[in-house]
C-alpha positions as CSV (number, residue, x, y, z in Angstrom):
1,X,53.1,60.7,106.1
2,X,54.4,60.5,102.7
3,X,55.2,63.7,101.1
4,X,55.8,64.9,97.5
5,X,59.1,66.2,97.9
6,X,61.6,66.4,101.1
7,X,62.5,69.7,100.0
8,X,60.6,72.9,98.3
9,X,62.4,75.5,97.4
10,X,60.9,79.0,96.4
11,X,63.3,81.3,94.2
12,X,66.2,79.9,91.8
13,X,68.1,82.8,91.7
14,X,71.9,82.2,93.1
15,X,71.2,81.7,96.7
16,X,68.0,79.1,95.5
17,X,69.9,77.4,92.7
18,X,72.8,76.6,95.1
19,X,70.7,75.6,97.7
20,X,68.9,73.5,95.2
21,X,72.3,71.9,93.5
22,X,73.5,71.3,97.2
23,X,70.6,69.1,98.7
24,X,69.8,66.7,95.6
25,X,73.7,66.2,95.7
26,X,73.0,65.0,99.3
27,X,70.3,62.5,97.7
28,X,67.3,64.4,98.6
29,X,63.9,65.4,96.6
30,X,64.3,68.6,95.5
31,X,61.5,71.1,94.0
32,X,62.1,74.2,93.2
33,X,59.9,76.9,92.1
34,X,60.4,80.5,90.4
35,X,58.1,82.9,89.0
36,X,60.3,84.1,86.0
37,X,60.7,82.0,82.8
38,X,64.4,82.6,82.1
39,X,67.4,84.0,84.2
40,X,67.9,87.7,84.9
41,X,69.9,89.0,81.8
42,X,71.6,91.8,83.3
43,X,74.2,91.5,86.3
44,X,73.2,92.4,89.6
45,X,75.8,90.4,92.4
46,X,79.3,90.8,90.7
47,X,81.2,90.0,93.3
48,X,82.6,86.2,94.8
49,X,84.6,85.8,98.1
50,X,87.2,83.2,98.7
51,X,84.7,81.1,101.0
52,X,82.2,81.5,98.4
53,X,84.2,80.0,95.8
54,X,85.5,77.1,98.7
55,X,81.3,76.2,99.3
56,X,80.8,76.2,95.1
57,X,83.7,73.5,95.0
58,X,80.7,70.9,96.8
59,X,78.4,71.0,93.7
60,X,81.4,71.5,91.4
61,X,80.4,75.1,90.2
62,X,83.6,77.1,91.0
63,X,84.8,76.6,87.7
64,X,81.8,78.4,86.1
65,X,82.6,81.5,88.7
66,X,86.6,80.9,87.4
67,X,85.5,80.9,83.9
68,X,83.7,84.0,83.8
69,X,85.1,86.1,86.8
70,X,88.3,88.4,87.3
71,X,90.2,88.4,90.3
72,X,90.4,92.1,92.1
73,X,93.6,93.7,92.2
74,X,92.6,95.3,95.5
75,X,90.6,98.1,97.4
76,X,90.3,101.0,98.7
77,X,88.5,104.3,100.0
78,X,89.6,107.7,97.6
79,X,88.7,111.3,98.6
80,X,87.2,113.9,95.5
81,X,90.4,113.7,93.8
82,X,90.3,109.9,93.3
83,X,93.7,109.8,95.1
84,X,93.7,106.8,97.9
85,X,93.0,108.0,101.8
86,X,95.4,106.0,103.7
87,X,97.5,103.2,101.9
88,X,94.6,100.9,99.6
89,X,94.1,96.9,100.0
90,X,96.7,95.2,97.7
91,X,95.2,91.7,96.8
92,X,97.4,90.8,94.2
93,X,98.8,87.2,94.1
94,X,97.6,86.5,97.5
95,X,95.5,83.2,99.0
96,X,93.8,82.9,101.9
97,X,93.1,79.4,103.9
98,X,90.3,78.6,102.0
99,X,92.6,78.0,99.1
100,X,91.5,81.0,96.7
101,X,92.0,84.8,96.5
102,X,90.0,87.4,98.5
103,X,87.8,87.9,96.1
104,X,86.6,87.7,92.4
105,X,84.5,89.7,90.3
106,X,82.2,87.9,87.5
107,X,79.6,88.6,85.0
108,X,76.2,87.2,86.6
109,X,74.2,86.5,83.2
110,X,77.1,84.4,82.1
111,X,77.3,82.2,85.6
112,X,73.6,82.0,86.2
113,X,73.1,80.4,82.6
114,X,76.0,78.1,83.2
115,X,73.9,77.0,86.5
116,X,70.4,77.1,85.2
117,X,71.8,74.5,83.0
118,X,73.5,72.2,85.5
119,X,70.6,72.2,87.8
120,X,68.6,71.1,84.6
121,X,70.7,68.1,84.4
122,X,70.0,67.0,88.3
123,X,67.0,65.5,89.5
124,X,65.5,68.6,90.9
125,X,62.0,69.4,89.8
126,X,61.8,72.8,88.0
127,X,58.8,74.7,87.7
128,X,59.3,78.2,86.0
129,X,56.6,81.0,86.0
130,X,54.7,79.2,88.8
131,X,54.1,81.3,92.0
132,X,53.8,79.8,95.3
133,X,50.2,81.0,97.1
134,X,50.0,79.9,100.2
135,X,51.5,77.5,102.7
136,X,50.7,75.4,105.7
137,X,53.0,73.8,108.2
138,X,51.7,71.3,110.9
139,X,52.8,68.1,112.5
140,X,52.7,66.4,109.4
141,X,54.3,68.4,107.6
142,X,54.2,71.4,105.1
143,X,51.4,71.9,102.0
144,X,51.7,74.6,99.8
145,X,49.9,75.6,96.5
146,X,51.7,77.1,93.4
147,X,49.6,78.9,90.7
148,X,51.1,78.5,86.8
149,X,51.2,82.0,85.8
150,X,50.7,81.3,81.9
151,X,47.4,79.0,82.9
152,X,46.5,80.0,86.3
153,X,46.2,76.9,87.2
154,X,46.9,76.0,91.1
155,X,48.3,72.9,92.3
156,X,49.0,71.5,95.9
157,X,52.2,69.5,96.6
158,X,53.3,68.5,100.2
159,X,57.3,68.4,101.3
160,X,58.9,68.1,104.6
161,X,60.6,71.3,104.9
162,X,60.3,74.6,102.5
163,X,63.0,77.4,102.0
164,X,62.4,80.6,100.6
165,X,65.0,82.1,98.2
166,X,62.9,84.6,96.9
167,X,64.6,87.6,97.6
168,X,64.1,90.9,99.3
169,X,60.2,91.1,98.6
170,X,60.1,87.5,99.9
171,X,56.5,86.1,99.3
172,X,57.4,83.1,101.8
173,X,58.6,85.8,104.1
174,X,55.3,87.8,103.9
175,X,53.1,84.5,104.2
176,X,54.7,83.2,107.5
177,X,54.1,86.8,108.8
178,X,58.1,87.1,109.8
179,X,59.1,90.6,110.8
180,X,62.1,92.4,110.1
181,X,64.7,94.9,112.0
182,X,65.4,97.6,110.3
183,X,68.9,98.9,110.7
184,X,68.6,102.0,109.7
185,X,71.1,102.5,105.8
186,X,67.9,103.1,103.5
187,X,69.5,105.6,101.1
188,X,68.4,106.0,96.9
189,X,71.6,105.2,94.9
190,X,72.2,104.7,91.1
191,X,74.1,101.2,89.7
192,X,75.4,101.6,86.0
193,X,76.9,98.7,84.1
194,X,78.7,99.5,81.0
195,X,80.4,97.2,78.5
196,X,83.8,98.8,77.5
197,X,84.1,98.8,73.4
198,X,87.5,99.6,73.4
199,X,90.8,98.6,75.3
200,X,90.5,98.9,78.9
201,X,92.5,101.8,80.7
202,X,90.8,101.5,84.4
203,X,92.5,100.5,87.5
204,X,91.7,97.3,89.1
205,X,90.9,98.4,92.3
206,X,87.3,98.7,93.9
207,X,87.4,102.0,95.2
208,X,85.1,103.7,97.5
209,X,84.9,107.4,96.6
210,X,84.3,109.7,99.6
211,X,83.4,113.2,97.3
212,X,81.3,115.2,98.9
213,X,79.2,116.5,95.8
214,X,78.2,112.9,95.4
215,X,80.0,109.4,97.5
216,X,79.8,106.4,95.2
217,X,81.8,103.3,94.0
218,X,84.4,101.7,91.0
219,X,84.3,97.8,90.6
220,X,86.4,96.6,87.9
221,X,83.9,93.9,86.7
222,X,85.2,91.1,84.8
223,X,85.9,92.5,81.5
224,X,84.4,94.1,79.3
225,X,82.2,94.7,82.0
226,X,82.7,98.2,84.5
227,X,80.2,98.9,87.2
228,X,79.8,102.4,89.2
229,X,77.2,103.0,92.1
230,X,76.2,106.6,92.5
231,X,74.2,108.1,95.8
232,X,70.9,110.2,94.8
233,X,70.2,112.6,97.4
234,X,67.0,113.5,98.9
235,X,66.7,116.6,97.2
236,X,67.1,114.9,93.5
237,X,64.7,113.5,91.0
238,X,65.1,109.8,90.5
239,X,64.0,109.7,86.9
240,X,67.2,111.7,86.3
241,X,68.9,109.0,87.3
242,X,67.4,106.9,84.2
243,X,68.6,109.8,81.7
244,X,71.7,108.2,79.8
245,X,73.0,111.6,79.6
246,X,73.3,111.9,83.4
247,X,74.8,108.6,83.5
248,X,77.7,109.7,81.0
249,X,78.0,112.9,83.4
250,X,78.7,110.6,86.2
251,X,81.0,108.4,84.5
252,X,82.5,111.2,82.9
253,X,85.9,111.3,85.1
254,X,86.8,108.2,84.3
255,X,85.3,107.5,80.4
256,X,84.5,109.1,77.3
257,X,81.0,108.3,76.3
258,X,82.7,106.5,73.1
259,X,84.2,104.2,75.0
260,X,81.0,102.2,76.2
261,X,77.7,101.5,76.3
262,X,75.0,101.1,79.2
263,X,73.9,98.1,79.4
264,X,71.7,98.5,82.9
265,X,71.1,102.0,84.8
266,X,68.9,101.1,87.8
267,X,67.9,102.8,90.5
268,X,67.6,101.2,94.6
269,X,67.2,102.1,97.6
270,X,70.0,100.0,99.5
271,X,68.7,98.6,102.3
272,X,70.1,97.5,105.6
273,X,67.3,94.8,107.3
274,X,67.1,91.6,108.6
275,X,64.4,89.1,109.2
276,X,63.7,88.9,112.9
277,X,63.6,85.1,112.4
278,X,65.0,83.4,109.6
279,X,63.2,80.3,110.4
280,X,59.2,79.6,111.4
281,X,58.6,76.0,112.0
282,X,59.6,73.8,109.0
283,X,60.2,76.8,106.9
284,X,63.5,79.1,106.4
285,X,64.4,82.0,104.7
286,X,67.5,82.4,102.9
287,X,69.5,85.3,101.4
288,X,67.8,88.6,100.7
289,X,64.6,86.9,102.0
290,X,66.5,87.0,105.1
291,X,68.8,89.6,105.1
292,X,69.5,93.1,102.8
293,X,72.5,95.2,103.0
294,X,74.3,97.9,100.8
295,X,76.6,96.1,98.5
296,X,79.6,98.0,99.9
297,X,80.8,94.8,101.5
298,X,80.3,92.2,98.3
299,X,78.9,89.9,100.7
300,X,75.0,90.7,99.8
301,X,75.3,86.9,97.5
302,X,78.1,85.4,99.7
303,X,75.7,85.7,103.2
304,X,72.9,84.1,100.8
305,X,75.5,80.9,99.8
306,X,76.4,80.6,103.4
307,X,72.8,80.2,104.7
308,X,72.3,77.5,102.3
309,X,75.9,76.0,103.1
310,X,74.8,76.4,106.7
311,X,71.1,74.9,106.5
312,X,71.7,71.6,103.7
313,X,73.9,69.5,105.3
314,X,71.9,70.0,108.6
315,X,68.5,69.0,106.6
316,X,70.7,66.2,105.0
317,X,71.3,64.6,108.3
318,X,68.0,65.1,110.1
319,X,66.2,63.2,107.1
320,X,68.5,60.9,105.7
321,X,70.3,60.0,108.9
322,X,67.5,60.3,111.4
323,X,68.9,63.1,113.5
324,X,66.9,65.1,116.0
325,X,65.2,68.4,114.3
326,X,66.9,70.2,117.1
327,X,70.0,70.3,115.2
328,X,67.8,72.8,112.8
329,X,67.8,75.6,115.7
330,X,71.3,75.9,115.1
331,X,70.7,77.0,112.0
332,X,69.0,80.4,112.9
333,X,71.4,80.9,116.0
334,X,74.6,80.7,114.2
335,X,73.2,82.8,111.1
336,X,71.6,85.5,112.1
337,X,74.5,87.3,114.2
338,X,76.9,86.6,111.0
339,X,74.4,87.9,108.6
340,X,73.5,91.0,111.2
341,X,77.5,91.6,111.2
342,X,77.5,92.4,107.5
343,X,74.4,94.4,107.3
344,X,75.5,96.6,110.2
345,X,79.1,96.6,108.3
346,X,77.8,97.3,105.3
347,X,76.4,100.2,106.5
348,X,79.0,101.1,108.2
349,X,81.5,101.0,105.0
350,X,78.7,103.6,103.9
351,X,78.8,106.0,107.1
352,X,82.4,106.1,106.4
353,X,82.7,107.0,103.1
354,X,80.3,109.9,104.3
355,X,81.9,110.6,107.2
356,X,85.5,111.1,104.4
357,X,83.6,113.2,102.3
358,X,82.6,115.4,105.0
359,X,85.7,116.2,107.1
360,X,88.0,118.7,105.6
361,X,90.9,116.2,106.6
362,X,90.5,112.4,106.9
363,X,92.6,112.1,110.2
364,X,89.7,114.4,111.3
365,X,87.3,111.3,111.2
366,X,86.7,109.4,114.7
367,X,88.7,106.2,114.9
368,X,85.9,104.4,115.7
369,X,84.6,104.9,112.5
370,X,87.6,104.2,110.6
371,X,87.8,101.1,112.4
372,X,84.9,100.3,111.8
373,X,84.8,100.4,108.0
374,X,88.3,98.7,107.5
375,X,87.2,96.0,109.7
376,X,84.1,95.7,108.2
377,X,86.2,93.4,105.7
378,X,87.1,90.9,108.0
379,X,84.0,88.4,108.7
380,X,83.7,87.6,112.4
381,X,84.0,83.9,113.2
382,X,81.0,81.8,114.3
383,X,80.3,82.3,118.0
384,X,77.5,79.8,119.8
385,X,75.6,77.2,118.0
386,X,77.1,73.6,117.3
387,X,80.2,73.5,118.9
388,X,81.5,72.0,122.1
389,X,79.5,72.7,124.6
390,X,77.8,74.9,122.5
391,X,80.2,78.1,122.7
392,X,82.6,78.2,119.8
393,X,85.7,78.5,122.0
394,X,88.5,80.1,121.0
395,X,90.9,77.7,122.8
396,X,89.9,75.0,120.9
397,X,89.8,77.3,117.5
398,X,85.7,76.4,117.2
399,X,83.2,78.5,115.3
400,X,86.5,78.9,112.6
401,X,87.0,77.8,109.2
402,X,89.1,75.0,109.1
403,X,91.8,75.8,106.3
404,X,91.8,74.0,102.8
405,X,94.2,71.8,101.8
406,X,96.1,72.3,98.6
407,X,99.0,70.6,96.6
408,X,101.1,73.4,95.2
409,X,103.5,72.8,91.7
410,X,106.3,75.6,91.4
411,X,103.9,77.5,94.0
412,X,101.0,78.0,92.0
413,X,98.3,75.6,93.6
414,X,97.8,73.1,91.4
415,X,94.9,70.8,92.9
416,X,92.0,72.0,96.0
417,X,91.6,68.4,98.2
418,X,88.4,69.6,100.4
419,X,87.3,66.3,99.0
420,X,89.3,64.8,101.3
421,X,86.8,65.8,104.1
422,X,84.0,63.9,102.6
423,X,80.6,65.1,102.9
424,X,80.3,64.6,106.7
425,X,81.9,65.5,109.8
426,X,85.9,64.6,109.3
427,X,88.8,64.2,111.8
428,X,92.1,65.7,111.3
429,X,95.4,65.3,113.2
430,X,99.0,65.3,112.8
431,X,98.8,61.7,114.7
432,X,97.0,58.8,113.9
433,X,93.5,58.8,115.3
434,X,92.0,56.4,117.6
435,X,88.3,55.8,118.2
436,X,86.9,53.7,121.0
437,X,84.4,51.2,120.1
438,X,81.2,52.2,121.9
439,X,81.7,55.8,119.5
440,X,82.1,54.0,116.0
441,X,78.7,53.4,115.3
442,X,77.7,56.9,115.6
443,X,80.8,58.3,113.8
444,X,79.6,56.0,111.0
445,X,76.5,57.4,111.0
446,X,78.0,60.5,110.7
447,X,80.0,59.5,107.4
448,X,83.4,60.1,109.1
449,X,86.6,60.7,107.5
450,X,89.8,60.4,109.5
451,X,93.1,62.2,107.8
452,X,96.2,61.8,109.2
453,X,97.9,64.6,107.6
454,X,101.6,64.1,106.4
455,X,104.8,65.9,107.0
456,X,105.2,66.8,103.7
457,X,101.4,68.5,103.2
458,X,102.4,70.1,106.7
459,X,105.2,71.8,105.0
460,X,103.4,73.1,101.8
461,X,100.5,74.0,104.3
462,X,101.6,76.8,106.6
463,X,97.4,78.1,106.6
464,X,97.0,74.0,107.9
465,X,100.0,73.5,110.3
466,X,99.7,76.7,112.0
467,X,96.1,75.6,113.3
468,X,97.2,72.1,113.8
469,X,99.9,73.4,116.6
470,X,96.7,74.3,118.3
471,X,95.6,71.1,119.5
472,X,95.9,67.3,118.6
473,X,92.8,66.2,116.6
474,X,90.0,68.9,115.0
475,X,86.3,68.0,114.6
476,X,85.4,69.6,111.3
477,X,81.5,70.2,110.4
478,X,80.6,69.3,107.3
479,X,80.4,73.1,106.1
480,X,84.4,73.2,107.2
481,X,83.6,75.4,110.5
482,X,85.3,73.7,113.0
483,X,83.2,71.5,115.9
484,X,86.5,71.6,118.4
485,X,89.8,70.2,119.2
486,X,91.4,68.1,121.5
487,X,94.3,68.7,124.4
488,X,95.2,68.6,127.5
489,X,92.3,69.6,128.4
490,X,90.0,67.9,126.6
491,X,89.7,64.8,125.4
492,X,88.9,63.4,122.2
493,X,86.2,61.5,123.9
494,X,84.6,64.1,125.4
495,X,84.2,66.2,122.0
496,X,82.4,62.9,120.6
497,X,80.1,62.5,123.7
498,X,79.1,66.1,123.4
499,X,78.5,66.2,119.9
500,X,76.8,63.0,120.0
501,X,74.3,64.3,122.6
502,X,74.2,67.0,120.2
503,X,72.9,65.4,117.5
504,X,70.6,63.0,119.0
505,X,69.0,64.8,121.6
506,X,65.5,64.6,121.6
C-alpha cells in the first residue's frame, strides 16, 4: 500500500520537533501536526543535560541550546536557612563523556523559535491549528483524520507509523485507549519566572529548599531569566497562588520586588505517571504523552529527546533498510524502565526534600532516602533490549553510552567528532578491525563505520581509553549506547551473528 507519509507526528513541541528534525534527516516523509498556531511564549522546560545536548548535535541544534542557555554552576539541597545540608554539587568547569557539562539552563521561547524555524526549512509537512480526530491502524497501515481548527474542515491522510508528542493530556494517548500507572507524587505547586531588570546578585546553584513552612526550588535560568517552584498545600487556595503580591512574598528572601518582573506565575499539579505502554501497534507515544514527573530531576524534556533518539533510527532502519518490525519492540522495552527510573526519582528528590524539612536534624533522615535523592542524579544504564544476547552485560560494557570523542586546544575542547560514528552502527577499536566476508554485506546494510582510534586521541581521551581497556572492538548503536564488545570471551563474530539475527529476524 502506498501511504501519504512514512511518518505522522502529533505535537511539535520539543520532544515532536526533535523527533520530526531527526527522521526527515534520515530521508524519511515526515508530517507533523499541532493544534497551536505559534510556539509557547513563555518557558516551561529550562533545563538541558549533557546527553541531551550530545543527541541535538545529529540535527545540528546544539548551538541554538549553546546560544541561548547558561551552564549551572552546581546543586544542591538547603534547609530553612538557605544554608547547604551536606556539601552541594560543584559543576563548575567539568565535562562528562558525552563531551559537554552536566547540565545547561536555557530560555525555551528563544530555542523553540530558533527550531520552529529550522524545521520550516526541512521537508517536513507542517500543519498548525489542525487537530488530529481519530486514528486507525491495520495491516496496511495507519489512517488518521485531522480537523483545521480555523475552517473545521477534516481531512484523512494515511502513513506507516504515527507518534504522539502531544504531551501530558495526550489525544493519541486517549484514542488508542493506553492506560497509565500512577506513581503516586501528585502534589499542587507554584512556578514563577521572572526577568531580572537590574544586575544579577543570585547564586548559580539550583538549590532544593527543604523549609518546612513551605519546600520549593532556585534555578538560575539563563539570564535575565530566574525561576522558583513553590509547594501549595492542601489546606491553601490556589488562586492565591495567581496574586502577584503573594508571588513577591515568596520571592521575597531572595529579591526586592524592584528588581523584576513576572513574566509567568502558573500553577500544576506535578505529576509522577507513566503510560502502561508506550507503544500500541504502529503507534508510539513519546515524552509527556508517555511519561510525567516533577521537574526536580530536569530530565521531564531530556526523557522526551531520548524516546525520540531511541525510536528514529529504529524506524529509519525498518523502512529504509528493510529490517524486521521486531526491532520496534525494543523500543518500549528499553524505555520504559529508564523513563519509570526518573519518574520514581523524581519523586523521590521530592520525598527528600520533605523528609529535610521535617526532621529537626538532617542526619535524622533514613539513609535510604538520602540515597535515594542524591542518586536520583545519576541515570541508570540501559539494561535488556538490543544488545548481545539481549542483556546489556556489564562485562562487555553494553546498554552504556559510548563516550564522545573530542579534539581539545590548550584544554578547552575545541571540535565534538560524533560524526565520526556516522549515522549507523560503528565499530571502534584500538586495533585495526577485520571483517569476514560472509558479514560485509549486512554491515553495509547497516551503514558501518570502522575507526581505528589513534594513540594520540587515546591520550587526549581518558573518558574513551578507559572503556577501550575493556575489551578489543565495541559495537556502537546508532543512538551511541553500546551493542557489546569483543574478548576472550567473545568473539567479534559472534556479536555480528547475534545482532544480525537481531535485526532480521522475522
Amino acid at each position: 500500500m502506498n501511504h501519504d507519509y512514512d511518518i505522522a507526528i502529533i505535537g511539535l513541541g520539543p520532544v515532536g520537533s526533535f523527533a520530526a528534525l531527526l527522521l526527515e534527516k534520515k530521508g524519511l516523509k515526515v508530517i507533523a501536526i499541532d493544534k497551536e498556531k505559534d510556539i509557547y511564549s513563555l518557558p516551561r522546560a529550562v533545563s538541558i543535560s549533557d546527553q541531551g545536548l550530545r543527541m541535538t548535535q545529529e540535527v545540528e541544534i546544539d548551538d541554538i541550546y549553546i546560544k541561548h542557555s547558561t551552564e549551572v554552576g552546581g546543586a544542591g539541597f538547603v534547609d530553612k536557612e538557605l544554608k547547604f545540608i551536606g556539601e552541594p554539587i560543584d559543576l563548575k568547569g567539568f565535562t562528562t563523556p558525552n563531551g559537554w557539562p552536566p547540565m545547561r539552563f536555557f530560555h525555551q521561547p528563544y530555542t523553540d523559535k530558533e527550531i520552529r524555524k529550522k524545521l520550516d526549512e526541512t521537508s517536513v509537512t507542517i500543519l498548525l491549528e489542525h487537530e488530529m480526530m481519530s486514528v486507525e491502524d491495520n495491516d496496511e497501515g495507519i489512517k488518521f483524520i485531522t480537523k483545521n481548527l480555523t475552517d473545521s474542515k477534516e481531512q484523512e491522510y494515511s502513513c506507516k507509523y504515527l507518534i504522539g508528542a502531544d504531551g501530558g493530556s495526550s489525544a493519541v494517548r486517549k484514542l488508542l485507549k493506553i492506560t497509565q500507572e500512577d506513581l503516586d507524587y501528585n502534589r499542587d505547586w507554584v512556578v514563577v519566572d521572572v526577568e531580572l531588570t537590574g544586575k544579577n546578585r543570585l547564586d548559580d546553584k539550583a538549590i532544593q529548599i527543604c523549609d518546612s513552612e513551605r519546600i520549593g526550588t532556585f534555578i538560575p535560568s539563563h539570564l535575565p531569566f530566574r525561576r522558583w517552584e513553590f509547594i501549595i498545600y492542601e489546606d491553601e487556595d490556589k488562586n492565591d497562588f495567581e496574586n502577584d503580591k503573594k508571588i513577591q512574598e515568596l520571592i521575597g528572601r531572595w529579591l526586592e520586588p524592584d528588581e523584576y518582573k513576572i513574566i509567568r506565575k502558573a500553577v500544576y499539579q506535578f505529576h509522577s505517571v507513566l503510560a502502561d505502554n508506550f507503544r500500541k501497534g504502529n503507534c508510539f507515544l513519546i515524552g509527556d504523552a508517555a511519561h510525567q514527573n516533577p521537574p526536580f530531576m530536569g530530565e521531564g524534556m531530556m526523557s522526551g529527546y531520548r524516546d525520540a533518539f531511541n525510536l528514529a533510527w529504529k524506524i529509519s532502519y525498518v523502512i529504509n533498510n528493510n529490517f524486521s518490525p521486531i526491532l520496534l519492540d525494543s523500543y518500549q522495552e528499553e524505555r520504559r524502565p529508564h523513563a519509570n527510573f526518573v519518574v520514581e526519582n523524581s519523586a523521590g528528590i521530592g520525598e527528600l526534600m520533605e523528609a529535610y524539612a521535617n526532621a529537626n536534624d538532617p542526619e535524622d533522615v533514613p539513609e535510604e532516602l538520602v540515597a535515594k535523592g542524591y542518586g536520583s542524579f545519576i541515570l541508570p544504564n540501559l539494561d535488556e533490549g538490543l544488545f548481545f544476547g539481549g542483556k546489556a552485560l556489564d562485562s562487555m560494557a553494553a546498554g552504556q553510552i559510548f563516550p564522545q570523542i573530542v579534539l581539545y586546544t590548550d584544554g578547552v575542547i575545541e571540535e565534538r567528532k560524533d560524526h565520526l560514528l556516522g549515522n549507523g552502527f560503528s565499530f571502534i577499536s584500538k586495533n585495526k578491525i577485520k571483517i569476514l566476508d560472509h558479514h560485509k554485506e549486512f554491515l553495509d546494510q547497516l551503514n558501518c563505520k570502522f575507526i581505528t582510534v589513534e594513540s594520540d586521541v587515546l591520550e587526549s581521551n581518558p573518558w574513551v581509553s578507559g572503556f577501550l581497556e575493556l575489551g578489543d572492538t565495541f559495537v556502537i548503536r546508532p543512538d551511541k549506547y553500546i551493542y557489546g564488545c569483543s574478548s576472550n570471551n567473545v568473539s567479534l563474530e559472534e556479536i555480528i551473528d547475534d545482532l544480525k539475527a537481531r535485526m532480521i529476524r522475522n
